[in-house]
N, C-alpha and C positions, 0 to 999 in steps of 0.2 A: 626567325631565320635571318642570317647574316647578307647584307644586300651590298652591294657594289658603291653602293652611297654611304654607307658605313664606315669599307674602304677607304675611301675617300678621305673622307673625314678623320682616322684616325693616321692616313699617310701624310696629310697637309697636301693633298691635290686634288689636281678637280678631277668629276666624275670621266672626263673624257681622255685622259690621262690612265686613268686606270683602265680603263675600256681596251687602251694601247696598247696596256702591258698584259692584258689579258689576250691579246688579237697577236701577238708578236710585233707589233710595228717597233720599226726599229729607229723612231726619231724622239725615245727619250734616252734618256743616258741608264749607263748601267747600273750608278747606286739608287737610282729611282726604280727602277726598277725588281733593284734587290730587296729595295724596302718593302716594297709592294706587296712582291710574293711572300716575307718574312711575315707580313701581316692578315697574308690570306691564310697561310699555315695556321697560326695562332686565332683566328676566329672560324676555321672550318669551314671555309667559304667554299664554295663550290659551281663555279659558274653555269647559267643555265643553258644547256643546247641550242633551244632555239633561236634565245636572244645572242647568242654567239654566233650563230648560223646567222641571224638580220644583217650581224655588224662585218662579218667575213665574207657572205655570200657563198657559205660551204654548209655543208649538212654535217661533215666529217664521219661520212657512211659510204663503205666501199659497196658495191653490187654484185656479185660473184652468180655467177653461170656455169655449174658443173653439172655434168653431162657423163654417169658410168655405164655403158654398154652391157659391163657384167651382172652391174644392179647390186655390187660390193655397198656402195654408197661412202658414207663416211667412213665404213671399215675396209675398205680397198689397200691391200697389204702394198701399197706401193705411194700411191695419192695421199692416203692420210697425214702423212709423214710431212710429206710438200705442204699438204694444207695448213699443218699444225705450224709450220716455222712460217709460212704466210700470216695466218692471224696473227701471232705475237709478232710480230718486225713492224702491222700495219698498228696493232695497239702501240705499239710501243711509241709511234707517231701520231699518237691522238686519234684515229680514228678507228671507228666499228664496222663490223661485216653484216651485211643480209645475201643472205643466200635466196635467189629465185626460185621460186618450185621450175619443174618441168612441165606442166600442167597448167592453164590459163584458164581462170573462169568466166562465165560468157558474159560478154559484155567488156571484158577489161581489154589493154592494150597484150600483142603477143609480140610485135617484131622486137631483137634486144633494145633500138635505141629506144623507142617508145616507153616500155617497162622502164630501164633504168634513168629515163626524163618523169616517170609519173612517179618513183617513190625518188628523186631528186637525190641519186647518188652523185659524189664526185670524180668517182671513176669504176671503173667495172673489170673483173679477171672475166678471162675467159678459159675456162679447165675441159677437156673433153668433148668439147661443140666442133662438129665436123666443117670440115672447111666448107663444103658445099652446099648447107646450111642456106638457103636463099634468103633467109632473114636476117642475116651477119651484115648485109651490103652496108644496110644503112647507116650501123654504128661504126662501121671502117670508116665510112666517108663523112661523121659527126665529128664534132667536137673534142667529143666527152674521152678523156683521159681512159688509153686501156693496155692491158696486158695482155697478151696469149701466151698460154704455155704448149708446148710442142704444135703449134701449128703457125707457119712464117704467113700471117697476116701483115698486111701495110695499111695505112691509111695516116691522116696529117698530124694525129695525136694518138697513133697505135705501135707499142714497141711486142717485142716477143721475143719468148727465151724458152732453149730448147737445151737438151743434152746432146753431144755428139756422137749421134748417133750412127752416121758412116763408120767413124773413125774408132767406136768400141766394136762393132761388128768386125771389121778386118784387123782389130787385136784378138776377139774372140775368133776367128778363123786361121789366123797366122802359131797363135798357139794351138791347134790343132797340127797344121802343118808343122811345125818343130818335133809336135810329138810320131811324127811321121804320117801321118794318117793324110789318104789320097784320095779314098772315098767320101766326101763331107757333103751331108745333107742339110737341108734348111726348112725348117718349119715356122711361119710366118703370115703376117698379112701385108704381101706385097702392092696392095693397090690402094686399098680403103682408108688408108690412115698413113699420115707422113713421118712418122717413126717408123712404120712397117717396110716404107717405100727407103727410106736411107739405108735402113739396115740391111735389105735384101738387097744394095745397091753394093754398101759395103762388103757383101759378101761374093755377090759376085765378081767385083772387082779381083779379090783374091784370090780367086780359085782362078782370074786369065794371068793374074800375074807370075803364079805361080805351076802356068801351065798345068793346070790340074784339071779333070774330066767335069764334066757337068750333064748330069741325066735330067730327063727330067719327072721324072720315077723318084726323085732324092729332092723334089723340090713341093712341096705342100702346104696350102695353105691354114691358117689357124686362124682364131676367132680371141686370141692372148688368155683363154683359158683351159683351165687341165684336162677338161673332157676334150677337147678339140685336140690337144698336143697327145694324150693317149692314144686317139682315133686313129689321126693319121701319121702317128708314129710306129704303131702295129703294123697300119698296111705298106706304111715304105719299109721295115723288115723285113717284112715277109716277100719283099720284091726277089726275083732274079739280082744277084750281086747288087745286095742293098747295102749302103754304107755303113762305114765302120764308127762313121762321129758324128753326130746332126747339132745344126748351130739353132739353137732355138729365140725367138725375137724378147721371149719373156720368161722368167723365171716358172710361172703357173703353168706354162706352157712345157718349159722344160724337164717338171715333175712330173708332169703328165707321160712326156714319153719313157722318161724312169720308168715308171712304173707297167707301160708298155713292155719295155726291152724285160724287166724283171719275170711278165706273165710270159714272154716266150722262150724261158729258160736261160735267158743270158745273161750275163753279170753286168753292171754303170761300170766305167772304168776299167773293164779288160776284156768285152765282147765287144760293147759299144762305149763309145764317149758320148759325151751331152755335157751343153755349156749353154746356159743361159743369158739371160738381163735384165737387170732391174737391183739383184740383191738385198731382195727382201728379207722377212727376218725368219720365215721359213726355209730360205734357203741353206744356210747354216747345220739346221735342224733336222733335214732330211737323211736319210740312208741309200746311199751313202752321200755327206755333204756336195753342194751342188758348186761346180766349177761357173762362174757369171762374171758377168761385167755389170761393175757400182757404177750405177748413178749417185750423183751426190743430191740426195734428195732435200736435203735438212738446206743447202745454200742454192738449190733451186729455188727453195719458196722464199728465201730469206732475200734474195736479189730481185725475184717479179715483183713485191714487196718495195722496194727501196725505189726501183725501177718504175713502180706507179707514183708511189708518192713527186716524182722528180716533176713527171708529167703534170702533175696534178698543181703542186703548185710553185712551177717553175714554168712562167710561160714561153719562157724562150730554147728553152730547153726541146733538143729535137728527138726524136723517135728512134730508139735502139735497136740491136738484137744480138742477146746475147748467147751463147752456146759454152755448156759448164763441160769442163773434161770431167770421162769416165775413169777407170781405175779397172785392170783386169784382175779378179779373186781364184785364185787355184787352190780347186780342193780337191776331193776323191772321187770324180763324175767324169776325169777327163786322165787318160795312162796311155803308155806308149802303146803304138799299134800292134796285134799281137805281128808274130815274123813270117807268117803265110799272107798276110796280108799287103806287108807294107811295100809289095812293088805295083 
């Protein structure tokens, strides 16, 4: 097996030198360096982890905390997506992922920072873990380089990146309103979750702007999946003057009430509207295709991604937060109101 000493020897420099150009330091020159790697190519060198890890004081292993509510897991028509352009953007900078179980067995550490100090990550996501979470405190106020995704965590080496989520809810409500529609319900998790909370914020926002009624018979909560958006999309129909267009927080959700509106004889797109979020790849697919607001999921994971690495080994480098625009999709879930309706 090819050793660093080899290297060495066949680049004309010493072992410490090459050590350099393996570590990134940037105090040899660049045809030294070129030689280097030229000669690691040509003997199949492969440096070892951990003696990499002694000379850098990094592991080059990120620690990931995901957390699915629905129990989708890695097949979560929304999440996967994010996750997959996260692994490649962090491979692509040299380092690998462990994923933490959700389960701690007895005896080990359970708070996050603890866990990701005992398998000496050099930085940690955070996907899905609720804010109120009492054991979050301590890795906010640690060190250790971190991400969140949709939840505005702070702390002195914690950034977070979120979709905008206010601001597709009151595109997804104002296209309603264009299409005339006065009655617009909302189905949601307004309290438990800070996408739930924006979006229901954005929504309300548009119905005072546009002077528009607000019941609250048209307002229900949801759990972001299809049994939940079913549920309580049946019984806000079947209300006394139930609305004509319900803004749903999630796509899963807002299949769910499809198919609602469908069991009570009414037709998606000319009894009732429905418009979603997320634009997952069901959505498309559905009958009839589902009117949503795109997240950009593919340069969500690709930015927390970029956005850890900075952390991680940029010490000067301060703490972000970033918010990706959405993109409204019209398709056949959402038609002008019928004309007994639209005053």
């Amino acid at each position: 097996m090819t050793t660093i000493y080899e290297i060495a020897k066949h680049a004309g420099v010493s072992i410490s030198t090459v050590s350099k150009a393996l570590n990134g330091y940037s105090d040899i020159s660049p045809k030294t360096r070129a030689k280097i790697q030229e000669i690691i190519k040509e003997l199949n060198f492969h440096p070892n982890a951990t003696a990499r890890g002694l000379a850098t004081k990094r592991s080059y292993m990120i620690g990931a905390f995901f957390q699915d509510d629905l129990n989708y897991g890695f097949f979560h028509p929304f999440l996967h997506i994010l996750l997959e352009n996260f692994k490649d953007t962090i491979g692509r900078n040299g380092y690998d992922i462990v994923f933490f179980t959700n389960t701690v067995t007895h005896g080990g550490p359970y708070h996050y920072e603890a866990r990701a100090k005992h398998r000496n990550v050099d930085g940690v996501l955070l996907l899905g873990i609720h804010k109120d979470d009492p054991h979050l405190m301590s890795l906010l106020k640690s060190k250790i380089p971190t991400i969140s995704i949709d939840m505005d965590l702070t702390g002195p080496r914690v950034s977070y990146l979120t979709s905008d989520n206010k601001g597709g809810a009151v595109c997804a409500v104002e296209h309603l309103v264009d299409l005339g529609h006065r009655r617009i319900g909302f189905i949601g998790d307004c309290f438990s979750t800070q996408v739930g909370q924006e979006r229901f914020l954005g929504y309300q926002q548009t119905l005072q702007k546009y002077d528009l009624p607000s019941q609250p018979e048209w307002i229900a909560q949801g759990n972001f999946s299809e049994e939940s958006g079913y549920s309580v999309a049946k019984s806000m129909l079947q209300a006394h003057m139930s609305p004509t267009a319900i803004f749903c927080v999630s796509d899963l959700m807002a299949i769910g009430a499809m198919k609602a509106v469908r069991d009570l004889g009414l037709q998606v797109g000319v009894d009732v509207s429905i418009v979603g979020f997320d634009d997952i790849a069901m959505a498309s697919n559905v009958n009839p295709p589902l009117t949503t607001i795109r997240q950009n999921k593919e340069e969500m994971g690709t930015r927390a991604a970029l956005a850890l690495v900075d952390l991680i080994e940029k010490e000067e480098h301060k703490p972000s937060a970033f918010s990706i625009k959405t993109e409204l999709i019209i398709r056949e879930s959402t038609g002008v109101v019928r004309a007994e309706f639209s005053r």
